[in-house]
N, C-alpha and C positions, 0 to 999 in steps of 0.2 A: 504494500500500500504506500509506502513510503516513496518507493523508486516511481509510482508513477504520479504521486504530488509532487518530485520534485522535476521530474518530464513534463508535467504541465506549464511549472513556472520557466523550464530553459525556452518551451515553445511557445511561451508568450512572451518572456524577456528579447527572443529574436524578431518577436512583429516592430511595425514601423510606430513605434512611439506608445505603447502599451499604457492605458492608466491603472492605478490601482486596483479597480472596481472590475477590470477586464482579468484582470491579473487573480484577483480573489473566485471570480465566477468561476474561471476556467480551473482553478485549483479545488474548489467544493463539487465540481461536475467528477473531476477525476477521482476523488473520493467517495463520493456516491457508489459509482461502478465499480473501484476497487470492493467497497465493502457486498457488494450485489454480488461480487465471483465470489467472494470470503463466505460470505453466507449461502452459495447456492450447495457443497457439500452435506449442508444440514438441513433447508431445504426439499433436496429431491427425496431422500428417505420418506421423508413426512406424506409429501406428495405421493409418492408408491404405496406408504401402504393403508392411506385415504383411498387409491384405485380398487386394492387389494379387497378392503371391506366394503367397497362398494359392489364389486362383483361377488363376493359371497353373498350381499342381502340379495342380488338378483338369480343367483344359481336358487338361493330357497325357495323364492318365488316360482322361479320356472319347476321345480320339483313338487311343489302345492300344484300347481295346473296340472303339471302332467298325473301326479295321482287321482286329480278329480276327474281327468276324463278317464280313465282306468276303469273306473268304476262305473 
């Protein structure tokens, strides 16, 4: 996270006459996103197995139907 706050500030320290406010934004945007990869590790699990329980309430379901026309 570090190396790409301070990537942010060498590519805006190289624009033509950067002011601080240009300088601050583009440094809080690269921050953002660092933490956005940082957190997507812990993230996608959560995500998976939200999938995971949601296709078992639908496998029950499909098994509730299919017993009722069974009969």
């Amino acid at each position: 996270m570090g190396l790409m706050d301070k990537l942010a500030v060498e590519i805006a320290s190289i624009l033509q006459a950067p002011s601080e406010g240009f300088i601050e934004a583009i440094r809080t945007q690269s921050i953002l996103i660092s933490n956005l990869i940082a957190l997507t590790p812990i993230i996608a699990p959560i995500i998976h197995l939200i999938r995971l329980i949601y296709a078992s309430e639908r496998v029950k379901e499909a098994e509730t139907i299919i017993k009722g026309l069974e009969r």
